[in-house]
KEMARMAR-386860 format. One record per residue (C-alpha): residue in one letter; z, x, y; residue number from 0. Coordinates in Angstrom, 2 decimals. Layout:
+-----+---------+---------+---------+-----+
! res !      c3 !      c1 !      c2 !   n !
+-----+---------+---------+---------+-----+
!   a !       Z !       X !       Y ! NUM !
...
+-----+---------+---------+---------+-----+
***
This chain:
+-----+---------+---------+---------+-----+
! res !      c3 !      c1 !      c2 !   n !
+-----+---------+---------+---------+-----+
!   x !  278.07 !  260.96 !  249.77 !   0 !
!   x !  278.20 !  258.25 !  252.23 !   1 !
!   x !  281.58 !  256.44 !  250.13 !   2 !
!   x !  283.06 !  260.50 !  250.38 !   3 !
!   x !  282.98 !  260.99 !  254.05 !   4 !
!   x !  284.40 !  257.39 !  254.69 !   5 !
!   x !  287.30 !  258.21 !  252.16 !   6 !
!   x !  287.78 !  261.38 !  254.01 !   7 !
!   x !  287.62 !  259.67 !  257.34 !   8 !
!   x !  290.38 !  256.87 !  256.29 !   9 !
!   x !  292.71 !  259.77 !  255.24 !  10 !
!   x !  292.71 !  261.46 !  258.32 !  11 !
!   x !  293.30 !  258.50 !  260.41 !  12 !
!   x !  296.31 !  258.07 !  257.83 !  13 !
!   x !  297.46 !  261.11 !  257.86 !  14 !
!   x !  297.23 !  260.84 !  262.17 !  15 !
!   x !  299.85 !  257.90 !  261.93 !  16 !
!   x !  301.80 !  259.74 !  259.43 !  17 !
!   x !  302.35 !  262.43 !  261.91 !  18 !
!   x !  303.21 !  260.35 !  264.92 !  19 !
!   x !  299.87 !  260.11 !  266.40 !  20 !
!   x !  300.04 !  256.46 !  267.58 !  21 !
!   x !  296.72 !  255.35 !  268.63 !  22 !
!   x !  297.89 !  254.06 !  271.77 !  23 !
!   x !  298.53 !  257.73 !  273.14 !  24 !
!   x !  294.57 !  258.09 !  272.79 !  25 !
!   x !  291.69 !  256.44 !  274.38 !  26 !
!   x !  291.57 !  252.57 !  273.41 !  27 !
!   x !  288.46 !  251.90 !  274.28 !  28 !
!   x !  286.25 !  254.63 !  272.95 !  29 !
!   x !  283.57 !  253.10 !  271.55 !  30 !
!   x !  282.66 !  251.48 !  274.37 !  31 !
!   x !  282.50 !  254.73 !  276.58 !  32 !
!   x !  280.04 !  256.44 !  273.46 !  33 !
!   x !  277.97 !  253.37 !  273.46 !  34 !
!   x !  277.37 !  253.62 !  277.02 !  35 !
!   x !  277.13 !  257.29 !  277.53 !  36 !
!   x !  273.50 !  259.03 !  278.27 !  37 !
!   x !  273.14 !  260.75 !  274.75 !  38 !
!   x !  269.60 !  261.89 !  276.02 !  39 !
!   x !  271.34 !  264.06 !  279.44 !  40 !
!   x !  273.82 !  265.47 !  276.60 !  41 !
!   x !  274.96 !  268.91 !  277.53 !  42 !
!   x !  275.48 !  271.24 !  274.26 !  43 !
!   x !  277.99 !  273.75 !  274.33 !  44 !
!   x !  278.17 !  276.77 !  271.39 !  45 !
!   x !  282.13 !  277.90 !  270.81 !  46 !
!   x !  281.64 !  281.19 !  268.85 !  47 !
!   x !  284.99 !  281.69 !  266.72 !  48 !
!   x !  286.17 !  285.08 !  265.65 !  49 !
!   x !  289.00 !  286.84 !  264.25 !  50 !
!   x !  290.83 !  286.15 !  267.20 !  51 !
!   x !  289.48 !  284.63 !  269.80 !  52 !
!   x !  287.28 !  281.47 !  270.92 !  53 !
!   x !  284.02 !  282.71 !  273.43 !  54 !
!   x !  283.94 !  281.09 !  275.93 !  55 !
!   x !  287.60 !  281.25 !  276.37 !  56 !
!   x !  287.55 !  278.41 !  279.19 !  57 !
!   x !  285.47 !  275.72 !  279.05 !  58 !
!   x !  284.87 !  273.34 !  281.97 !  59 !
!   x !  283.32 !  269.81 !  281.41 !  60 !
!   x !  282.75 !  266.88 !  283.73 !  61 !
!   x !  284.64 !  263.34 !  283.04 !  62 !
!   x !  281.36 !  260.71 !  281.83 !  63 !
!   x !  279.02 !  263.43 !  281.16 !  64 !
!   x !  278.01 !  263.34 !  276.96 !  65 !
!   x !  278.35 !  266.87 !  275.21 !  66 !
!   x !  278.04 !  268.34 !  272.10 !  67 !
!   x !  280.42 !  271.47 !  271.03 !  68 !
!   x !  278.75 !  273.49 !  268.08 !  69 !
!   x !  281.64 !  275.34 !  266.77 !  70 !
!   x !  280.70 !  277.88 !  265.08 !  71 !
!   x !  282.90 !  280.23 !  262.46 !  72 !
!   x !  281.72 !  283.95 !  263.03 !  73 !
!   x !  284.99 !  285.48 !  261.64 !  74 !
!   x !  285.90 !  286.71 !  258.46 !  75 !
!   x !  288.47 !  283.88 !  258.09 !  76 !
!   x !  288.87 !  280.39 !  258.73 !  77 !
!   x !  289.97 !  279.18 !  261.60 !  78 !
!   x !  291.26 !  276.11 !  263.85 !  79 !
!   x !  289.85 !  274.50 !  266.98 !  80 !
!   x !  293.34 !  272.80 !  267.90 !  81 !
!   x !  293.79 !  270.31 !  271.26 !  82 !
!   x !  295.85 !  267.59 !  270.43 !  83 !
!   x !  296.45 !  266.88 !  273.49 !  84 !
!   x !  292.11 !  267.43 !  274.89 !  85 !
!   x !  291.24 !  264.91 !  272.00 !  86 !
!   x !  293.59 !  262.21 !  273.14 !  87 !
!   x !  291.53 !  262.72 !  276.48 !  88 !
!   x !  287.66 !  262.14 !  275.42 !  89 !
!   x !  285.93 !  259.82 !  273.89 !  90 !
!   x !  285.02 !  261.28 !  270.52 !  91 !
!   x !  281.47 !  259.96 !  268.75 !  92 !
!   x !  281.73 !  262.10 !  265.18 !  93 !
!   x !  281.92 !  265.23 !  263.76 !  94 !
!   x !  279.04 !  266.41 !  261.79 !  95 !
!   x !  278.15 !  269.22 !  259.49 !  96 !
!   x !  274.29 !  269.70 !  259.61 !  97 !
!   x !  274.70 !  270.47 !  256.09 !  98 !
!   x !  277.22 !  267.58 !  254.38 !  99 !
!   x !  277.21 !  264.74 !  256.75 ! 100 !
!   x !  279.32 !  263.40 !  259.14 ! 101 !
!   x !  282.61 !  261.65 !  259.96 ! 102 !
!   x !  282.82 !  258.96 !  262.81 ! 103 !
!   x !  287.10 !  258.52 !  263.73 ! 104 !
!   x !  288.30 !  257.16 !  266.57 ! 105 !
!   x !  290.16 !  261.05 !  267.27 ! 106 !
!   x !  291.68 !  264.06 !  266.06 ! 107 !
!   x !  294.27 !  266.86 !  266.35 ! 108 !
!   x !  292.54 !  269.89 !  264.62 ! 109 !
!   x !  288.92 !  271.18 !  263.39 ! 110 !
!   x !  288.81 !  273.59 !  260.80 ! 111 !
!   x !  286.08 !  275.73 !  259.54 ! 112 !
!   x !  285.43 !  278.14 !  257.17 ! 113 !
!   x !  283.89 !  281.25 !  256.57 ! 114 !
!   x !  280.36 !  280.76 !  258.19 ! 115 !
!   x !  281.13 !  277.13 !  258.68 ! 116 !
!   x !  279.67 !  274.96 !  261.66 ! 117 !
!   x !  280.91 !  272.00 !  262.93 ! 118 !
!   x !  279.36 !  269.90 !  265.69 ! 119 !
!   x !  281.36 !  267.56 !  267.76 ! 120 !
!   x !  280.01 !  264.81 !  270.04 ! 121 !
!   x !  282.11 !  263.13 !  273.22 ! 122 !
!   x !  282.58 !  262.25 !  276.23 ! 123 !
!   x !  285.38 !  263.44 !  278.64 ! 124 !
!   x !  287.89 !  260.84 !  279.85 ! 125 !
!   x !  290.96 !  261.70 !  281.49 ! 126 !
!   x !  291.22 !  264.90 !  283.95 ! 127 !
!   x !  293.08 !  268.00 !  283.26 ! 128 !
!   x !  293.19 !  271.30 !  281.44 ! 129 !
!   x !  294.41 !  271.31 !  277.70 ! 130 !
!   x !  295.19 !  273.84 !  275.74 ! 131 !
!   x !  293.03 !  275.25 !  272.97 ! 132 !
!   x !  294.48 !  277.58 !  269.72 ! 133 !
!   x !  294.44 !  278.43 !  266.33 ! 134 !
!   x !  297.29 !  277.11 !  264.03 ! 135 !
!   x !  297.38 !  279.26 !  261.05 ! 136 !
!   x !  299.94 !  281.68 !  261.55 ! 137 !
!   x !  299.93 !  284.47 !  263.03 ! 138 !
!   x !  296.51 !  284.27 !  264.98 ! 139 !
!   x !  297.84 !  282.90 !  268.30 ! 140 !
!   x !  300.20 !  285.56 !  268.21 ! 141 !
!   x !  297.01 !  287.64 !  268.64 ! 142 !
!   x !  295.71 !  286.25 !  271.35 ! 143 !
!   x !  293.14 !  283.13 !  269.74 ! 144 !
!   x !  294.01 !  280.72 !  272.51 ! 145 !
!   x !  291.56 !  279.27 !  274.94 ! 146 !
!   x !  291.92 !  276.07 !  277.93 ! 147 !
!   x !  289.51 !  273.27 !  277.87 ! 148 !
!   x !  289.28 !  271.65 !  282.00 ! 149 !
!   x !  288.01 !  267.97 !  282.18 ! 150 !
!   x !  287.33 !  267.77 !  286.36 ! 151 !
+-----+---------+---------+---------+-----+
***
């Protein structure tokens, strides 16, 4: 399992560079900042997805402070938890699924989970300002599945 999520893990750093993602735009020194962070004062937040919308809509966090965001797919469909722009700004520990494992990258563009799906992801907030959040599979943006994450 272990040899699966590091294959996975390698491919989506890959594919990042592929895309134009050059690791300079994000935050260079990352590990350091999760080493350092105060895991045991982490704050968890729950992001319920639907058909259509993120709840909460607008999340505020506080630059140094350790959180956890269980996403969590209550829809019907899958969905996306895009910020391309939010994960160049935090620190970003791993990704886990409480039921397959986990992947530890250095960042990412998108989260996507399925029907029922939950995805847990662990950081710390770096650079101030307010990012926006949306679904990339066509048509539900159009319909209103946007949200703003606020680093202060």
């Amino acid at each position: 399992m272990s040899q699966r999520i590091a294959t996975i893990a390698t491919l989506i750093i890959c594919s990042l560079s592929q895309f134009g993602y050059a690791e300079s735009d994000y935050i260079t020194n990352a590990g350091e900042i999760v080493k350092s962070a105060d895991w045991k004062s982490m704050q968890t937040i729950t992001v319920n997805i639907d058909e259509y919308s993120y709840t909460p809509e607008t999340l505020k966090l506080k630059v140094g402070q350790a959180y956890k965001f269980e996403l969590v797919n209550k829809g019907e469909k899958k969905h996306y938890f895009t910020a391309p722009e939010f994960y160049k700004a935090i620190a970003t520990r791993k990704v886990q699924s409480n039921k397959d494992g986990e992947i530890k990258a250095p960042y990412f563009t998108a989260i996507e989970l399925m029907v029922g799906g939950q995805l847990d992801l662990y950081f710390v907030p770096v650079k101030k300002g307010k990012y926006p959040l949306y679904c990339t599979i066509k048509g539900h943006r159009d319909e209103g599945m946007e949200g703003t994450l606020i680093i202060q």
